[in-house]
C-alpha positions in Angstrom: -87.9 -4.6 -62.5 -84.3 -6.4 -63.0 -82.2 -3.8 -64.9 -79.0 -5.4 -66.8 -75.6 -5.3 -64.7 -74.2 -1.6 -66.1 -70.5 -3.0 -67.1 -71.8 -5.9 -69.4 -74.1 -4.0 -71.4 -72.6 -0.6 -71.0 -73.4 1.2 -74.2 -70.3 3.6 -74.7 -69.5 5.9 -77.9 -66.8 7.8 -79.2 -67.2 12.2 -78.3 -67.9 12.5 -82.2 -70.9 10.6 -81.4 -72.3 12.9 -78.5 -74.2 15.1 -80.4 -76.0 11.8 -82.1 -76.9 10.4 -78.4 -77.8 14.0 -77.7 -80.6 14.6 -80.6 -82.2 10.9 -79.6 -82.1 11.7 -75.8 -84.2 14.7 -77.3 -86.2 12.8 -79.4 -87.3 10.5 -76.5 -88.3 13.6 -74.4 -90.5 15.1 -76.5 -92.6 11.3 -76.4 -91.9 11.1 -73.1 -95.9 11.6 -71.9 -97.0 9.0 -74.8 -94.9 6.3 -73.3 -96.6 4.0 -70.7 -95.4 4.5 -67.4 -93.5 0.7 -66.9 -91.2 1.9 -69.6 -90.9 5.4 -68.3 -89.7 4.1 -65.1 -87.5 1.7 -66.3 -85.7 4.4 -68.4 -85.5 6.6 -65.7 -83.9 3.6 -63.6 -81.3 3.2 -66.4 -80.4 6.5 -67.0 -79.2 7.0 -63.6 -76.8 4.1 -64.0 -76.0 4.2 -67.5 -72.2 5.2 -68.7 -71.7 8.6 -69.2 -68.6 11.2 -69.8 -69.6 12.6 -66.2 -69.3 9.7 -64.6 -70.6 10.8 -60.9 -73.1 13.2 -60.5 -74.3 12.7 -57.2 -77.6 12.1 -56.3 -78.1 11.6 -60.1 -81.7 9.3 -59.8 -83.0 12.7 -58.0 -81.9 15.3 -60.1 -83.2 13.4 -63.1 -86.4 13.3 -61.6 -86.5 17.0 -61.2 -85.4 17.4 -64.5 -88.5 15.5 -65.8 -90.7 17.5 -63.8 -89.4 20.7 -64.9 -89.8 19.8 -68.4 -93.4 20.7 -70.2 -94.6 18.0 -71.4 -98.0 17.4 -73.5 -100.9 15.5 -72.0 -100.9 11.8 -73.3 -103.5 11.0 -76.2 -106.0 8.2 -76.5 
């Protein structure tokens, strides 16, 4: 899966956006189980590379793993 370079399509936003980028990231958790799994991993591969106000978190793929794990998430319909 070829992920775009970070710095050409880095999608930035002004702090009086965060809580708009915060409610979507929210939104797209609570699907998260209905999405199929190519697209799962590739937003879990941009995520860990994606701009951000903290820009370093280390071992940031990992921890977002365990974050997805951690979550409760409803078995997938159909």
């Amino acid at each position: 899966m070829k992920l775009p370079k970070q710095d050409q399509f880095a999608f930035k936003y002004p702090s009086e956006d965060e809580p708009f980028v915060r409610r979507f990231g929210a939104a797209l958790l609570l699907h998260w189980a209905e999405l199929p799994e190519e697209l799962r991993a590739k937003i879990l591969a941009e995520a860990a590379v994606v701009w951000d106000r903290e820009f370093h978190i280390p071992q940031i793929s990992k921890k977002l793993e365990l974050f997805l794990k951690r979550r409760p998430v409803p078995p997938r319909e159909g």
